[in-house]
SEPAVO-574729 format. One record per residue: x, y, z of N, C-alpha, C in turn. Coordinates in Angstrom, 2 decimals, always signed. Example, Ala and Ser with C-alpha at 12.3 -4.5 7.8 and 13.67 -1.06 7.14 Angstrom:
# residues 2
R     n_px     n_py     n_pz    ca_px    ca_py    ca_pz     c_px     c_py     c_pz
R   +13.19    -5.69    +7.80   +12.30    -4.50    +7.80   +13.20    -3.30    +7.80
R   +12.85    -2.25    +7.08   +13.67    -1.06    +7.14   +12.90    +0.03    +7.87
END
This chain:
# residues 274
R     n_px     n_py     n_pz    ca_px    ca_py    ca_pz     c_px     c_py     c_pz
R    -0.89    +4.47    +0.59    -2.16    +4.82    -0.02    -3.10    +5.28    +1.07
R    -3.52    +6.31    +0.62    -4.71    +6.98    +2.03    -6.22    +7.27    +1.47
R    -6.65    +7.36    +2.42    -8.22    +7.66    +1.68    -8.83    +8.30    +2.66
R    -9.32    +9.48    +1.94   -10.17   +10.72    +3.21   -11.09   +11.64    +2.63
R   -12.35   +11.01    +2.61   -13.16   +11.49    +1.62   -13.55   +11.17    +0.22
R   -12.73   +11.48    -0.66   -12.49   +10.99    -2.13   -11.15   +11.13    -2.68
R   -10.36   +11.64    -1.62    -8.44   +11.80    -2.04    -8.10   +10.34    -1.68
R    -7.09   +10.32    -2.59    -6.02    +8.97    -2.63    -4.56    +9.48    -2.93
R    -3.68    +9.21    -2.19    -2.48    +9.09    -2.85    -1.85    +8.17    -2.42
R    -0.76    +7.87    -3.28    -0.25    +6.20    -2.85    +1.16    +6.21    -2.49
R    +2.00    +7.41    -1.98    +2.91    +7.71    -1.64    +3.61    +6.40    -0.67
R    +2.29    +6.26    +0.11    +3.21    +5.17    +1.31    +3.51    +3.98    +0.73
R    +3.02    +3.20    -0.62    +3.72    +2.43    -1.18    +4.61    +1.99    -2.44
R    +5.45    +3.33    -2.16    +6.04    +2.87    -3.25    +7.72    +2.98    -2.67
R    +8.11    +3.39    -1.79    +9.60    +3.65    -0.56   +10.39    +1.92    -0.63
R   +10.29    +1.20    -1.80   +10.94    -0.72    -1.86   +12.32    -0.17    -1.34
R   +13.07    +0.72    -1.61   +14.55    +0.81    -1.71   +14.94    +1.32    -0.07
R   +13.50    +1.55    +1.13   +14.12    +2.03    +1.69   +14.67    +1.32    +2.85
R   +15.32    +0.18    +2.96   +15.44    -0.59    +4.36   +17.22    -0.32    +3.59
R   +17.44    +0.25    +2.20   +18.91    +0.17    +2.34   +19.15    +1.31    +2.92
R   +18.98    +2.21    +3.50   +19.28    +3.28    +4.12   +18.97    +3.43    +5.47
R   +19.73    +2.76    +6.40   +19.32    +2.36    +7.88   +19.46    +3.36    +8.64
R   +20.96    +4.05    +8.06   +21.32    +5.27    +9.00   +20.39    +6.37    +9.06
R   +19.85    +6.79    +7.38   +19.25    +7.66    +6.97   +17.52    +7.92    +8.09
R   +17.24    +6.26    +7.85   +15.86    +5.84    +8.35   +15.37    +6.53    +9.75
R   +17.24    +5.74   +10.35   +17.11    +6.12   +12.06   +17.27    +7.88   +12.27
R   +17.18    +8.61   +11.35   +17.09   +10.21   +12.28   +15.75   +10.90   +11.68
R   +15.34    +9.98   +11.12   +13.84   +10.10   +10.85   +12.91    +9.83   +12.26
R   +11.63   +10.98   +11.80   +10.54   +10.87   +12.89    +9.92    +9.58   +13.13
R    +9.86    +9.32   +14.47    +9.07    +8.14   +15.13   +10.19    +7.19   +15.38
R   +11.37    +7.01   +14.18   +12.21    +5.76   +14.56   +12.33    +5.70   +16.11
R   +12.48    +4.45   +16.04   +13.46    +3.82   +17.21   +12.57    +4.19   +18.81
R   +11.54    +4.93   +18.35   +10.21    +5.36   +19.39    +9.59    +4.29   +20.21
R    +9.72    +4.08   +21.11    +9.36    +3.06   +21.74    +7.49    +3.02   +21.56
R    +7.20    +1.76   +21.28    +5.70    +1.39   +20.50    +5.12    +1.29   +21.66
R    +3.57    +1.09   +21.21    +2.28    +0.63   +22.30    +1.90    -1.04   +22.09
R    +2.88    -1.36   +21.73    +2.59    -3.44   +21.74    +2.93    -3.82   +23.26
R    +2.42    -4.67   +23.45    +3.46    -5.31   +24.90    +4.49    -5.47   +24.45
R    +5.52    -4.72   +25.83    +7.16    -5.25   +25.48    +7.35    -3.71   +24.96
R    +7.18    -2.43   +24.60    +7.11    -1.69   +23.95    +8.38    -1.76   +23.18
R    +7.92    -2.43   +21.88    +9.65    -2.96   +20.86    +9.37    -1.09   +20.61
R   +10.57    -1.28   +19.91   +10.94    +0.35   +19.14   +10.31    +0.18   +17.55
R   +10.22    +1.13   +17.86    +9.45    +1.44   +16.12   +10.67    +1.41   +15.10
R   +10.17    +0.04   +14.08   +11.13    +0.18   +12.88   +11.19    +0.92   +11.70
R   +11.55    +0.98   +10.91   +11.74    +2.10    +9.41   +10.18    +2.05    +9.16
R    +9.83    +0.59    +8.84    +8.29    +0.70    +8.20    +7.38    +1.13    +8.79
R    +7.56    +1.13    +9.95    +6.37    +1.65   +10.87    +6.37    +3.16   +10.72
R    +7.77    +3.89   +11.03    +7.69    +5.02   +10.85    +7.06    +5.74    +9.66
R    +7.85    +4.77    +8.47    +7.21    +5.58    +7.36    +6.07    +5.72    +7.28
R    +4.91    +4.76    +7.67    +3.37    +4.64    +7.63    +3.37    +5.99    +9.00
R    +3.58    +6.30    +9.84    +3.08    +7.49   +10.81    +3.63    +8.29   +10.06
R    +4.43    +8.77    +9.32    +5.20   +10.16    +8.60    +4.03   +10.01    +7.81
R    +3.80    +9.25    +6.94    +3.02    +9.50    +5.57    +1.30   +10.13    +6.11
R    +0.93    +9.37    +7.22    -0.41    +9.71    +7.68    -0.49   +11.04    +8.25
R    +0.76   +11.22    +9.08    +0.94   +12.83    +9.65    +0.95   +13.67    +8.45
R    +1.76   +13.45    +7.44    +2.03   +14.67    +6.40    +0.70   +14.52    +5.21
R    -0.24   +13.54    +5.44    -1.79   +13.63    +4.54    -2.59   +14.15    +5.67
R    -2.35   +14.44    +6.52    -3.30   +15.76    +7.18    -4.20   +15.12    +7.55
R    -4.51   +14.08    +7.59    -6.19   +13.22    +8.08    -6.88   +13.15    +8.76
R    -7.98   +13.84    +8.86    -8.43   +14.08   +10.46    -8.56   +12.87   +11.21
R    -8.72   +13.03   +12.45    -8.95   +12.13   +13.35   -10.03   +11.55   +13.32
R    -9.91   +10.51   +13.37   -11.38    +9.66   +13.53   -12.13    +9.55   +11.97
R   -11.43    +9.67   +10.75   -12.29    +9.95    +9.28   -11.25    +9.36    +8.45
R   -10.32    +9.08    +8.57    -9.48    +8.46    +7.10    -9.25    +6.87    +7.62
R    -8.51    +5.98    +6.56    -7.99    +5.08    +6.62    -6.83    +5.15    +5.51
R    -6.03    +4.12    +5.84    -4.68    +3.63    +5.46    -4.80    +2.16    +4.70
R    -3.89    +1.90    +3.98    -3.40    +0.52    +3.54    -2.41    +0.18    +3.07
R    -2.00    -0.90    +2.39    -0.52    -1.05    +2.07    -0.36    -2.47    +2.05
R    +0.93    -2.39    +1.25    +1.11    -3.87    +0.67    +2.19    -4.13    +1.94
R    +2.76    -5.70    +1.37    +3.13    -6.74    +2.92    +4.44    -5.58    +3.47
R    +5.16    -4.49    +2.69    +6.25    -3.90    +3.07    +6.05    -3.13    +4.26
R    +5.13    -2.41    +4.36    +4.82    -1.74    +5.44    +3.56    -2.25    +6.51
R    +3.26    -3.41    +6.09    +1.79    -3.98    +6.79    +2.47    -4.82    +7.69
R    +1.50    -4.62    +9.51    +2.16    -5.17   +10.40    +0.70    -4.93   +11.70
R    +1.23    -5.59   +12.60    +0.13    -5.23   +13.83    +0.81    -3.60   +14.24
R    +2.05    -3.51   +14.10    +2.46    -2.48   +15.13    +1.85    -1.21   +14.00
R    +1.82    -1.79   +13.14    +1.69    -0.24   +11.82    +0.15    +0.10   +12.34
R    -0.58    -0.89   +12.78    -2.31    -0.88   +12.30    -2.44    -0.29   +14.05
R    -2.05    -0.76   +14.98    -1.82    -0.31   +16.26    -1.33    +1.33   +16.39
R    -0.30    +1.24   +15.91    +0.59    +2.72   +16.20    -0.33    +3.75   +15.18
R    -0.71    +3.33   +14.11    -1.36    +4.56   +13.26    -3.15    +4.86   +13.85
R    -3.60    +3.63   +14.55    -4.81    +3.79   +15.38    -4.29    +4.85   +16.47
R    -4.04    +4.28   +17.39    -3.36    +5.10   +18.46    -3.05    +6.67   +18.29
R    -2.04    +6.84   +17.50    -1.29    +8.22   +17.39    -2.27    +9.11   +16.81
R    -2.82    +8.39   +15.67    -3.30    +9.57   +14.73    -4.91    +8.98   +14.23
R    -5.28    +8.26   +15.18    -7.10    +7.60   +14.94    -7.53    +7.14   +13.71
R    -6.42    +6.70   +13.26    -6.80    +5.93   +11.38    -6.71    +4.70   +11.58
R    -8.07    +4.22   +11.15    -8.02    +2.97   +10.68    -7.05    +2.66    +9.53
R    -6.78    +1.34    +9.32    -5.91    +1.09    +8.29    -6.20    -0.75    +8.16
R    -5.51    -1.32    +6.78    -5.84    -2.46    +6.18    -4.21    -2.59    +5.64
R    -3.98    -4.02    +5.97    -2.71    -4.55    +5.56    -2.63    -5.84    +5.25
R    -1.56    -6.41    +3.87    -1.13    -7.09    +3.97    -0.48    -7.60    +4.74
R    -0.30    -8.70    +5.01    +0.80    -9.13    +5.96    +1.70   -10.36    +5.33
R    +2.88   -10.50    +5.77    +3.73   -11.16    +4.79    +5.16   -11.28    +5.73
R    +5.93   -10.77    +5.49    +7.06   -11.00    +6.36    +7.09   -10.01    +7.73
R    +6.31    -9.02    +8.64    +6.26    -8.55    +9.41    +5.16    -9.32   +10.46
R    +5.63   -10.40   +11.14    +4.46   -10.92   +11.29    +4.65   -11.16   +12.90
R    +5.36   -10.47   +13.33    +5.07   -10.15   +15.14    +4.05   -10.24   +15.44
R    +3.32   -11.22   +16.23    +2.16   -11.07   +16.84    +0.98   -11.87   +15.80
R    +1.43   -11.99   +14.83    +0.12   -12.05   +13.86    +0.45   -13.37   +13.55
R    -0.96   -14.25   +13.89    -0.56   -16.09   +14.38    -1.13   -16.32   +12.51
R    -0.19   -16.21   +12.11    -0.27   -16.75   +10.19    -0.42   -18.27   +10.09
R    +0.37   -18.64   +11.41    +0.58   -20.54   +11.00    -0.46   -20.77   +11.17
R    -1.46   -20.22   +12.45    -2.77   -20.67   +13.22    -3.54   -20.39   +11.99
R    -3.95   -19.27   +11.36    -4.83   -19.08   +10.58    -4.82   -19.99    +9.46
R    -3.25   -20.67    +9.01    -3.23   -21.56    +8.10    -3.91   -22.99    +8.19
R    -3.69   -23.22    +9.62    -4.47   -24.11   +10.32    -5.52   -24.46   +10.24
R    -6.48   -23.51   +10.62    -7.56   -23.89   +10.51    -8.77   -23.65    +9.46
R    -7.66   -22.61    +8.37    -8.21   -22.52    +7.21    -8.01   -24.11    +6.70
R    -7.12   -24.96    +6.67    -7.02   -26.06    +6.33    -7.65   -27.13    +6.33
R    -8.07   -26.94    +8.21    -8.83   -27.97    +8.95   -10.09   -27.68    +8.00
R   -10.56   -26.48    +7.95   -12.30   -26.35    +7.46   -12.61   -26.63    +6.42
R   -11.28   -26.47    +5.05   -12.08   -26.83    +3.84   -11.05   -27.76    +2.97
R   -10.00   -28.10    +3.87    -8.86   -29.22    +3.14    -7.95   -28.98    +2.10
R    -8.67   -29.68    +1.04    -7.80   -29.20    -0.31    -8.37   -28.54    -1.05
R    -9.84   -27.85    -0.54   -10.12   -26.53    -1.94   -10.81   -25.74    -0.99
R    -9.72   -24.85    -0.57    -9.72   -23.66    +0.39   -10.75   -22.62    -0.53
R   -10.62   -22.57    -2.21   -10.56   -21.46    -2.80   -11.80   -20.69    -2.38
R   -11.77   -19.03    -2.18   -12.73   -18.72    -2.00   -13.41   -18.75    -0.69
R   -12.52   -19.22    +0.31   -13.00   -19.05    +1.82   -11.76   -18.33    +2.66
R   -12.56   -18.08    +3.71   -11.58   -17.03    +4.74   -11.74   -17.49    +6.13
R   -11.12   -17.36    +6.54   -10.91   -17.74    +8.06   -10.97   -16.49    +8.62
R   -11.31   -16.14   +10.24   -10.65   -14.68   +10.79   -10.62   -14.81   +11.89
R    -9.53   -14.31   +12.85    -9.62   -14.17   +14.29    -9.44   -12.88   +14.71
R    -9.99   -12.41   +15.52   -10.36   -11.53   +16.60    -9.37   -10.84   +17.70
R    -9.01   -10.14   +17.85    -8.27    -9.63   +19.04    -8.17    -7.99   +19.87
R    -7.88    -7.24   +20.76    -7.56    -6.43   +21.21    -6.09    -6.53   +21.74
R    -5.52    -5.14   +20.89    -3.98    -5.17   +21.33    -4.03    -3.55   +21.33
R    -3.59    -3.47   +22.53    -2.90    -2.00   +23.55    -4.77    -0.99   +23.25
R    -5.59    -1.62   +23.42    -6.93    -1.23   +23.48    -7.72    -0.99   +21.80
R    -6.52    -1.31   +20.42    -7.08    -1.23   +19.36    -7.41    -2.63   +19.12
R    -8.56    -2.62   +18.19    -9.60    -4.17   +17.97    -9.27    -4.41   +16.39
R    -8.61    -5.20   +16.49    -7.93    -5.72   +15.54    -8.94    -7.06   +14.86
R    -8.71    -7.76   +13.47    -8.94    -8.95   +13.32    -8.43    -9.14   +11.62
R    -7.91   -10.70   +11.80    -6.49   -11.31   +11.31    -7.64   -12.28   +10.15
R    -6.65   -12.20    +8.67    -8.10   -13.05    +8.20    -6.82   -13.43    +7.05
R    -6.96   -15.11    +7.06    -6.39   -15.86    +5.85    -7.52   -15.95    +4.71
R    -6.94   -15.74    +3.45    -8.29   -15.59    +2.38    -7.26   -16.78    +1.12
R    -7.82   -17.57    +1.03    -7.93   -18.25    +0.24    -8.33   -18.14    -1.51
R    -7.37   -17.16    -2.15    -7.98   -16.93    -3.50    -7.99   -17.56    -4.81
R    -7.28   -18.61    -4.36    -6.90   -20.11    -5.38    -7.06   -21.02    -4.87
R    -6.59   -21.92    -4.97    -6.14   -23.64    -4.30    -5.43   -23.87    -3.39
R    -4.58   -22.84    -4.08    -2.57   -22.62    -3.50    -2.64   -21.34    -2.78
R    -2.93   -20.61    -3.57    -2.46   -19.11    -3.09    -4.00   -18.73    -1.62
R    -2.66   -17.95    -0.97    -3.50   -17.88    +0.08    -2.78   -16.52    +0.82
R    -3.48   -15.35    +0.80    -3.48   -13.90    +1.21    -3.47   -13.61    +2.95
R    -2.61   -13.17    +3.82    -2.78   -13.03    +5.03    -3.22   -11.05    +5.22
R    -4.36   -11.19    +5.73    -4.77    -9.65    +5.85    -4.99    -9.58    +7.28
R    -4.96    -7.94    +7.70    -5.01    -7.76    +9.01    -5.94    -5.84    +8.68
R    -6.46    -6.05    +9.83    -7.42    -4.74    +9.53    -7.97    -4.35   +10.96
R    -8.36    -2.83   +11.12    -9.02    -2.52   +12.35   -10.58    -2.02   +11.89
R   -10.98    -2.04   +10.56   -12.12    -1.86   +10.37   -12.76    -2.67    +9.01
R   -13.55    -2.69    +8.64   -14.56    -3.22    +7.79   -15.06    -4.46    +7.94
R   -15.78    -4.89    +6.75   -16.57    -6.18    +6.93   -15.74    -7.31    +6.31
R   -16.15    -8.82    +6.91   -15.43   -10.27    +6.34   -16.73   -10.66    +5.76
R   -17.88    -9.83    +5.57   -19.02   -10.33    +4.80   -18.51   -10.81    +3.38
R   -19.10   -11.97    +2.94   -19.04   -11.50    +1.09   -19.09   -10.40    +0.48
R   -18.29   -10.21    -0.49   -18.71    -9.14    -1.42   -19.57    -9.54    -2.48
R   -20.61    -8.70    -2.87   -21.31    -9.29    -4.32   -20.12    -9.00    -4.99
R   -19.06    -8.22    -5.62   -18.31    -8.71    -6.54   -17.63    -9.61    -6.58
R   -17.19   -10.40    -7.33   -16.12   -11.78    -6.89   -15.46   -11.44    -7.63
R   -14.39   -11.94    -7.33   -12.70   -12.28    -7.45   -12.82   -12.92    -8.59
R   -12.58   -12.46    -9.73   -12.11   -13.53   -11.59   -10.83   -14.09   -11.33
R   -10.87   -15.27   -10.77    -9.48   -15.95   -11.06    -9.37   -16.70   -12.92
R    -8.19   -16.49   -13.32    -7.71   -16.54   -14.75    -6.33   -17.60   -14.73
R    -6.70   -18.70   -15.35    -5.77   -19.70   -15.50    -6.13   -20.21   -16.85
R    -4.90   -21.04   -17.02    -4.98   -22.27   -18.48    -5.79   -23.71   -17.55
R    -6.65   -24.51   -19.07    -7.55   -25.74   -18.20    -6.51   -26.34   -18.50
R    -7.19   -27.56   -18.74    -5.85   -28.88   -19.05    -5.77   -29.31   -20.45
R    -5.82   -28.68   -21.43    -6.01   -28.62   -22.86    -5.27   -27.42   -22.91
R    -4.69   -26.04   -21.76    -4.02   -25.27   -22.15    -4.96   -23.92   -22.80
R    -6.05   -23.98   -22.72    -6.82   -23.19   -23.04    -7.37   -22.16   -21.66
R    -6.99   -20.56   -22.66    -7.52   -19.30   -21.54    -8.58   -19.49   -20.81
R    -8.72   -19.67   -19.63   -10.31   -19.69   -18.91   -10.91   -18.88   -17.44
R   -11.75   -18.81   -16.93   -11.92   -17.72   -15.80   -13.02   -18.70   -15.34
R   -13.09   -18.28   -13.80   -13.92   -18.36   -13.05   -14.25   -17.56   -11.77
R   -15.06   -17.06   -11.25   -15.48   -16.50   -10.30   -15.18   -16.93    -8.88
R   -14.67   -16.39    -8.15   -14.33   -16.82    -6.60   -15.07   -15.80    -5.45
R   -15.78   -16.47    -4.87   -15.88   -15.27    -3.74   -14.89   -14.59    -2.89
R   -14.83   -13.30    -2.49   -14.25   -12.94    -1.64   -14.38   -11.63    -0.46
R   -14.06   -11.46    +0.72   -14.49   -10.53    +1.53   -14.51    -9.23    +1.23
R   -15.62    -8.57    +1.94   -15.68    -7.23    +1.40   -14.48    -6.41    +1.86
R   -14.01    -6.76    +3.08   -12.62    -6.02    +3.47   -11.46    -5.97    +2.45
R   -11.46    -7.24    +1.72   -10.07    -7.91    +0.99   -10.84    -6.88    -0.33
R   -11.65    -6.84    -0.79   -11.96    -6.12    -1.99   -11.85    -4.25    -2.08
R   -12.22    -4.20    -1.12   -11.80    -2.52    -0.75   -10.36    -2.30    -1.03
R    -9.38    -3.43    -0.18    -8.33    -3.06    -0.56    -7.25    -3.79    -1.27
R    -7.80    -4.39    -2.42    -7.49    -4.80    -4.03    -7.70    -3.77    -4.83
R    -8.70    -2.76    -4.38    -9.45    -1.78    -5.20    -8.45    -0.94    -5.62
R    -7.51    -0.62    -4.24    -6.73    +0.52    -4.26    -5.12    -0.09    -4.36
R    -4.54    -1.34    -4.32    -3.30    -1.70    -4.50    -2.79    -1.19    -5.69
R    -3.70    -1.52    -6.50    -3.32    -1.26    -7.76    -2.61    +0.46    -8.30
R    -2.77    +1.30    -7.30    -1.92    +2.81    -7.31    -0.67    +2.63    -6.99
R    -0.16    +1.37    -6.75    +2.07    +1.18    -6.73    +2.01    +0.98    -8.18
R    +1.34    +0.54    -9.18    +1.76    +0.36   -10.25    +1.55    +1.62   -11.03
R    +0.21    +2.47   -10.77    +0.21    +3.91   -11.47    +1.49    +4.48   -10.93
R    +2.16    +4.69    -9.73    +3.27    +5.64    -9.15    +4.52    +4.58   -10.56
R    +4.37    +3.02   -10.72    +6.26    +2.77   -10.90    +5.99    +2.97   -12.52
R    +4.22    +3.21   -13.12    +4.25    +3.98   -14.18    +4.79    +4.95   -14.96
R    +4.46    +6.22   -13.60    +4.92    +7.16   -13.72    +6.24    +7.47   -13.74
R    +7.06    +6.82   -13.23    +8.29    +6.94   -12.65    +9.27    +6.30   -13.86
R    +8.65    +5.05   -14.11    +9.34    +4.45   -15.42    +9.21    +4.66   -16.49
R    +7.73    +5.29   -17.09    +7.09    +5.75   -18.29    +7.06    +7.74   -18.82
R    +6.37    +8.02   -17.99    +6.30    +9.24   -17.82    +7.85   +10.05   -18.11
R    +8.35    +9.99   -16.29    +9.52   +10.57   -16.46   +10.94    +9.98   -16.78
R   +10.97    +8.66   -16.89   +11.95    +7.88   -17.36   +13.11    +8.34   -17.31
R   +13.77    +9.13   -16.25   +15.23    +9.34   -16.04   +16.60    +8.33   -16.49
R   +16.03    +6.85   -15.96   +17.18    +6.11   -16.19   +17.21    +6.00   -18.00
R   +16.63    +6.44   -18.49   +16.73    +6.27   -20.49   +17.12    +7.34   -20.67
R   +16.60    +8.66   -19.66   +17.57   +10.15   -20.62   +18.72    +9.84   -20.28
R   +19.12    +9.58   -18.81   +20.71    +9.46   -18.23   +21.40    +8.37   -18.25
R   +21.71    +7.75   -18.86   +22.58    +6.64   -19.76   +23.40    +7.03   -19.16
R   +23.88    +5.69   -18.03   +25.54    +5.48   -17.44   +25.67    +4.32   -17.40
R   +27.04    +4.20   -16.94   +27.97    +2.76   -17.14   +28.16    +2.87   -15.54
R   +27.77    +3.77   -14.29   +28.28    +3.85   -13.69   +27.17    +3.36   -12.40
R   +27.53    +2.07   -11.81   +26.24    +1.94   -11.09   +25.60    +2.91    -9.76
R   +26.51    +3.34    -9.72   +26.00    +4.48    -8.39   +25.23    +5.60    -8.47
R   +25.60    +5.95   -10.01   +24.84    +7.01   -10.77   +23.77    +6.37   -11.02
R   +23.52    +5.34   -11.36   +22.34    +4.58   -11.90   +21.32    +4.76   -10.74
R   +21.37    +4.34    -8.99   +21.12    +4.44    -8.21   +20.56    +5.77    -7.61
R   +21.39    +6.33    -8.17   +21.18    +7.54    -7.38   +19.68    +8.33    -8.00
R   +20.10    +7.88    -9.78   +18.59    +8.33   -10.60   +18.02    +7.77   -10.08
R   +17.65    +6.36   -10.12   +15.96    +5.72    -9.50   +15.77    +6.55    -8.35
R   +16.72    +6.63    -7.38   +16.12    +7.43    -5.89   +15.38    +8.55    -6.46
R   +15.95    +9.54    -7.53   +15.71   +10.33    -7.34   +14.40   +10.78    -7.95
R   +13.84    +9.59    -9.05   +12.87    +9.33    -9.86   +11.52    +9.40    -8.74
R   +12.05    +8.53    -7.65   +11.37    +8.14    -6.73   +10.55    +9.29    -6.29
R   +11.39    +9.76    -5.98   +11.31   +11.20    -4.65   +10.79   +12.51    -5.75
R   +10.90   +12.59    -7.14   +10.18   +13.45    -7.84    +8.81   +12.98    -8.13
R    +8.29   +11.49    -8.37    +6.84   +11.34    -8.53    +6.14   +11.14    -6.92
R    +7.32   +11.08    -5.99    +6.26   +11.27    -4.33    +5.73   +12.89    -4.24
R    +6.83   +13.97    -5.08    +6.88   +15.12    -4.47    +5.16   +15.36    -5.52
R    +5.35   +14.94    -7.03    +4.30   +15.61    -7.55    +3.13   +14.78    -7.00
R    +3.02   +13.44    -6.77    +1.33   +12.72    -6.47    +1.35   +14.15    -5.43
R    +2.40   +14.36    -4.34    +1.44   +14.89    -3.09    +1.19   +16.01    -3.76
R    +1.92   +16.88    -4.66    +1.48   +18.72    -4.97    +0.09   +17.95    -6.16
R    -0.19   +17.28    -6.55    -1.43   +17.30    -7.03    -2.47   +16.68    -5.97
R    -2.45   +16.45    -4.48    -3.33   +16.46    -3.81    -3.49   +17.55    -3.39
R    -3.22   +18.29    -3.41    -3.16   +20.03    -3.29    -4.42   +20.71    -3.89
R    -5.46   +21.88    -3.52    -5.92   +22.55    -4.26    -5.82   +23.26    -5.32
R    -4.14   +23.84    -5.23    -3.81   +24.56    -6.53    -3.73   +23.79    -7.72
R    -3.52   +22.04    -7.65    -2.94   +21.32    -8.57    -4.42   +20.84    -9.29
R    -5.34   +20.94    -8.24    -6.40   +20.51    -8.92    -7.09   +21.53    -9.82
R    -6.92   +23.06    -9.90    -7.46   +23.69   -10.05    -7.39   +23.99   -12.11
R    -5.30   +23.19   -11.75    -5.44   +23.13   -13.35    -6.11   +22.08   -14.39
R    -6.50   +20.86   -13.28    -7.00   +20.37   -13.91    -8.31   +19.99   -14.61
R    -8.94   +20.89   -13.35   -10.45   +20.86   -14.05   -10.57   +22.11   -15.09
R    -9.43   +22.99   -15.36    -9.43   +23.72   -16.61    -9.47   +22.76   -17.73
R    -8.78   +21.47   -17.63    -8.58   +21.11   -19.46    -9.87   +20.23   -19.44
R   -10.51   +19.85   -18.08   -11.59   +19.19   -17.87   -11.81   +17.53   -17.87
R   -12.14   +17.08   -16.38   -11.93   +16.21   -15.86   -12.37   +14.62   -16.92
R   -12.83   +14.91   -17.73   -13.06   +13.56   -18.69   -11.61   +14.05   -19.62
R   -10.74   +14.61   -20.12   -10.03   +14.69   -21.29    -8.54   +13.93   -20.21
R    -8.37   +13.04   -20.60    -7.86   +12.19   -20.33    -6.37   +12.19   -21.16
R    -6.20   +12.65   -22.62    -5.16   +13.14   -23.02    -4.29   +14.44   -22.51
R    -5.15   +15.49   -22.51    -5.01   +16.56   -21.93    -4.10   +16.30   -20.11
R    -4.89   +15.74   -19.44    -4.34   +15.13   -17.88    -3.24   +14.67   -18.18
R    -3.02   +13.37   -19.08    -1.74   +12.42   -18.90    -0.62   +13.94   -19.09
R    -1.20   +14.48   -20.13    +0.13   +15.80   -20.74    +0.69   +16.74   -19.58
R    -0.50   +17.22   -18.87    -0.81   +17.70   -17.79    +0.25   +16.96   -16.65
R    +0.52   +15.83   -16.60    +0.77   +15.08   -15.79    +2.50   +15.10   -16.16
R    +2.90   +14.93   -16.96    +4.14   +14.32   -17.55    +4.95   +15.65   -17.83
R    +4.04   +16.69   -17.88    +5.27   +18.35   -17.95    +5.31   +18.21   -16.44
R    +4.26   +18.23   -15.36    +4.84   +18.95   -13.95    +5.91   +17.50   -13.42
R    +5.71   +16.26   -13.63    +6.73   +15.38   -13.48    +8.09   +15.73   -13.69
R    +8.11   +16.52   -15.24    +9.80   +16.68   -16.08   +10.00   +18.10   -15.05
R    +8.94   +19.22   -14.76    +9.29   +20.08   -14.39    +9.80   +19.99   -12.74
R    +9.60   +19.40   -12.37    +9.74   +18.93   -10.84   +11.07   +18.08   -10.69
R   +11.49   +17.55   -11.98   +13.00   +16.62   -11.58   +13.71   +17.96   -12.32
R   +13.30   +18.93   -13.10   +14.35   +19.99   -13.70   +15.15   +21.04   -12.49
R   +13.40   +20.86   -11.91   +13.79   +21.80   -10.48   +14.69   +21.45    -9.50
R   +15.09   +19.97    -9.30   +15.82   +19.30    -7.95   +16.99   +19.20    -8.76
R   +17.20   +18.83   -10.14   +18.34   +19.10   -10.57   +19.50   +20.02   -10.57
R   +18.64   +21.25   -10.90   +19.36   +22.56   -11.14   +19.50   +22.84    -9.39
END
């Protein structure tokens, strides 16, 4: 997901299938590139894909940012995409956690508010290979507890808060309000575009329901290819030409768009087909 100006596309998170393709990964750009961390490890699949995706959204230097869920979120991603190409960026963090002290932050999120974390954040501070990093556990339940990492924005409150939605103890629907950081809210704002892309992909153009097999490789091979037809159209509708049809049917007609949306989808897997 990128942001540069008022464009978004969410291309960089939606690639789940790609750590099965190792060979494929490694003759891809950046792999195996020796990084700017201490120790200079080599750049893995995820890292690369986050520098391919930022190189091929054109972003100027010094004006966009990046984000992404725990698959591609890492110090080396938020490092290497500062560095190379001057984008800030915002990440989950989750199983890539080189460098990034998760236990510590659990720590002392613990120490400060015990057993009802909800609604507080911890953050620490750092410089790595000259980018200024800072690491923030957010607390959005009791239990649940979010590890983020970022090279820009604020750990201020946000005036909006977080609606957490549970059953009470009678089993009855209920909500309450949680605070949470303005960094963590910027990018909640925009997670939510992996589910418009596995929309599109599952709803829209629904390959695996026209192509009915018994055969699992074939099965496979559609999702890839489902994949790689809604990456090709999000990016040709960040395009000028793509926009141009759409402010013909006019940017509130919302029926008109989805329709708009769902022919260049079918027409774009007709094309890689044939």
């Amino acid at each position: 997901m990128f942001r540069n100006g008022i464009e978004c596309i969410s291309g960089i998170l939606v690639h789940q299938d790609i750590v099965q393709l190792p060979e494929l990964q490694a003759s891809k750009e950046f792999h195996d590139e020796p990084s700017h961390l201490p120790g200079s490890p080599e750049i893995p699949a995820h890292v690369a894909e986050v520098l391919r995706q930022i190189k091929g959204a054109g972003i100027p230097r010094g004006e966009g940012w990046v984000g992404g869920d725990s698959w591609f979120g890492s110090i080396m991603s938020a490092v290497e995409g500062k560095i190379q190409f001057g984008v800030d960026s915002t990440w989950i963090i989750k199983n890539n956690h080189l460098f990034f002290p998760m236990k510590q932050l659990f720590a002392v999120l613990k120490a400060r508010f015990g057993d009802h974390p909800a609604g507080h954040w911890v953050v620490f501070r750092a410089t790595i290979a000259g980018v200024k990093l800072f690491a923030m556990a957010y607390a959005w339940s009791q239990k649940g507890v979010s590890y983020i990492l970022s090279t820009c924005g604020s750990t201020e409150p946000h005036p909006i808060k977080y609606v957490s939605k549970f059953e009470d103890e009678w089993g009855r629907p209920t909500w309450k309000e949680i605070p949470r950081p303005t960094i963590s809210h910027m990018l909640y704002e925009f997670l939510p575009l992996i589910d418009e892309h596995n929309k599109q992909r599952q709803s829209l153009l629904n390959l695996e329901r026209c192509w009915r097999t018994t055969n699992c490789w074939f099965r496979l091979l559609t999702t890839l290819l489902g994949m790689s037809v809604v990456d090709m159209h999000r990016w040709d509708r960040n395009q000028d030409h793509s926009r141009l049809l759409l402010r013909q049917v006019g940017e509130d007609d919302d029926v008109e768009r989805r329709a708009i949306d769902a022919l260049k989808i079918r027409k774009f897997s007709d094309l890689i087909c044939g």
